[in-house]
C-alpha positions as CSV (number, residue, x, y, z in Angstrom):
1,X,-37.5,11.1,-41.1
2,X,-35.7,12.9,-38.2
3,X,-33.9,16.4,-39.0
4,X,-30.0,17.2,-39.6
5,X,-30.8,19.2,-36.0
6,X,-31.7,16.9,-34.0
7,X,-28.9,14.1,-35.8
8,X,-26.4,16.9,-34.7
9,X,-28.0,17.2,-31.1
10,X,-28.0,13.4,-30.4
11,X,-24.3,13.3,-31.4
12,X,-23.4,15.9,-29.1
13,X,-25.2,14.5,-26.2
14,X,-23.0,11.2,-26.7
15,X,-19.9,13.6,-27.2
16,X,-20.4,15.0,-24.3
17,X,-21.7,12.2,-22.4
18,X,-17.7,10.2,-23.8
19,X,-16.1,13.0,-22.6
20,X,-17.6,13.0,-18.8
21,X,-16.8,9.1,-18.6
22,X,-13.0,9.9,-20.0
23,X,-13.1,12.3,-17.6
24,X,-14.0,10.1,-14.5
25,X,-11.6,7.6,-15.3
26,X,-9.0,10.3,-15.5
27,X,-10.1,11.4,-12.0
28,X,-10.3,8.1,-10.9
29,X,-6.6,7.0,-12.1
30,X,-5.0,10.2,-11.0
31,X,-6.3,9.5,-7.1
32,X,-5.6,5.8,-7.1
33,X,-1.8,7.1,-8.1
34,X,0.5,5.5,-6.3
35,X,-1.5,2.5,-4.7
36,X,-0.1,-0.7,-4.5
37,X,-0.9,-4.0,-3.3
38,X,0.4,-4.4,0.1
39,X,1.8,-7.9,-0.9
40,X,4.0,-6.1,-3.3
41,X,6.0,-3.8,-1.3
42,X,9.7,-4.2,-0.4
43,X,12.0,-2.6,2.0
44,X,12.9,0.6,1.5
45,X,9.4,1.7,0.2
46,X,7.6,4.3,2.0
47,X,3.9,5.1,2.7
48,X,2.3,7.9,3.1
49,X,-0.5,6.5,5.3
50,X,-0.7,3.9,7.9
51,X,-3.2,1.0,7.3
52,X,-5.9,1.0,10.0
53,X,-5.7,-2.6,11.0
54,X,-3.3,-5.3,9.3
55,X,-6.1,-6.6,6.9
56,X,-5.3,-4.5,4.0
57,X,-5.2,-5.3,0.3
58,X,-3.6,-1.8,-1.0
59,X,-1.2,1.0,0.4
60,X,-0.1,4.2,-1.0
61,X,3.6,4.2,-1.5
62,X,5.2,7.4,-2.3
63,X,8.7,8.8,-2.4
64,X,10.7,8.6,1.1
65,X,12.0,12.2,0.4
66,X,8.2,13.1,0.3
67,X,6.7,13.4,3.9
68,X,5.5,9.8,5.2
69,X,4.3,8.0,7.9
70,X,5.9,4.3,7.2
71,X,9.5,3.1,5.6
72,X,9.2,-0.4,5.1
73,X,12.5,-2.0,6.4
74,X,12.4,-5.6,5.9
75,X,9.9,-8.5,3.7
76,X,10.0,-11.8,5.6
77,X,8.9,-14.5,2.9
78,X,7.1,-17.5,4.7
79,X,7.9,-20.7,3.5
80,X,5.5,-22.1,1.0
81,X,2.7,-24.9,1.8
82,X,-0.5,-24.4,3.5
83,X,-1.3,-21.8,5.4
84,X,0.8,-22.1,9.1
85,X,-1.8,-20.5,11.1
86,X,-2.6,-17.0,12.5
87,X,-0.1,-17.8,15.8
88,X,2.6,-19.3,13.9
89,X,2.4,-16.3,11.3
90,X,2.3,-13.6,14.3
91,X,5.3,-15.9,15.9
92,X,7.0,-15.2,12.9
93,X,6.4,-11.5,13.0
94,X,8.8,-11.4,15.9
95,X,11.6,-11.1,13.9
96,X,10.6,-8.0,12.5
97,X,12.3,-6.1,16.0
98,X,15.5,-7.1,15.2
99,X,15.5,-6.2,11.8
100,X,14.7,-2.7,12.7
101,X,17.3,-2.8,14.8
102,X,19.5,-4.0,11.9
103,X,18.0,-1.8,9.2
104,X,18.7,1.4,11.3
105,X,20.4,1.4,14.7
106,X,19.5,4.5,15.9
107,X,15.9,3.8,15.6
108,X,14.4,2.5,18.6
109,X,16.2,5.8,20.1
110,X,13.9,8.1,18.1
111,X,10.9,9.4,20.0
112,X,7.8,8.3,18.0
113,X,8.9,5.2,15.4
114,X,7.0,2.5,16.1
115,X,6.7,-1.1,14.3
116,X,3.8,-2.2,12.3
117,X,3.6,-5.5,10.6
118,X,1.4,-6.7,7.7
119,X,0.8,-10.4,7.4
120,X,-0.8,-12.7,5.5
121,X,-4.7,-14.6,6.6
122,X,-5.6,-17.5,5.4
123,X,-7.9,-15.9,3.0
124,X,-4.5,-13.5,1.5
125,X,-2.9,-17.1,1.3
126,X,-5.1,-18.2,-1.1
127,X,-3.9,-15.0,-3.3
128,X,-0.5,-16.1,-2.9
129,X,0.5,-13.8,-0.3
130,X,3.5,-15.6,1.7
131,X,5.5,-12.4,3.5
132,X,5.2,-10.7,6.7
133,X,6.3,-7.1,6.0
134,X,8.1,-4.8,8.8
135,X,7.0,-1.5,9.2
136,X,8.9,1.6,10.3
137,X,5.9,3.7,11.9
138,X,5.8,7.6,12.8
139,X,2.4,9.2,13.9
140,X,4.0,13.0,12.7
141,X,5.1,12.3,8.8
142,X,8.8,12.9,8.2
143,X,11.2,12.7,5.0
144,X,13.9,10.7,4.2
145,X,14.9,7.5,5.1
146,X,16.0,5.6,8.6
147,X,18.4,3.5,7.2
């Protein structure tokens, strides 16, 4: 027959052991704060990092009157169907150039905003991702919005 002690012990150790995997998922929530697909942004968002290469699944969006490195200015939806192909898709990014010139005039005058485009592979197709998303881009982060 095992002890009241040791019954008390054992209970403990799976307290404890509860409260370190609460507190990982805590952890782990609280740092993923604020990532979102990259599918589901929309203009006017902002991020606070730049993807490293257009093959990304999530970004972190955050508030445009919080330092940032991205406003996204304008979602181009594809039309539905299968999947175009990678030229036809990057053909289609063209348009994102005159939307920045659209969504803020003075933009292409600023010293250091660039464009960056997210858009969809054949594999993202699959997932039902159908837009090309234009990118407002500055390698120093700045605060509020270009448009």
């Amino acid at each position: 027959r095992k002890s009241p002690a040791l019954k008390w012990a054992l209970l403990a150790v799976v307290v404890l052991l509860a409260l370190v995997v609460a507190a990982g998922a805590v952890f782990y929530l609280a740092r993923d704060r604020g990532a979102t697909e990259a599918s589901q942004v929309r203009s006017g968002d902002c991020l606070a990092e730049i993807p490293d290469s257009s093959r990304v699944l999530y970004v972190k969006a955050v508030s445009c009157d919080q330092p940032h490195k991205g406003e996204v200015f304008r979602v181009l939806p594809l039309p539905d169907g299968d999947f175009p192909g990678d030229a036809a898709v990057v053909k289609f990014a063209d348009q994102c150039g005159p939307a920045l010139a659209q969504y803020a005039p003075d933009a292409n005058g600023e010293t250091g905003i660039q464009l960056f485009v997210l858009y969809p592979t054949a594999d993202s197709w699959q997932r039902g991702d159908r837009s090309v998303t234009c990118i407002a881009t500055s390698k120093n982060p700045r605060t509020g919005k270009l448009g």
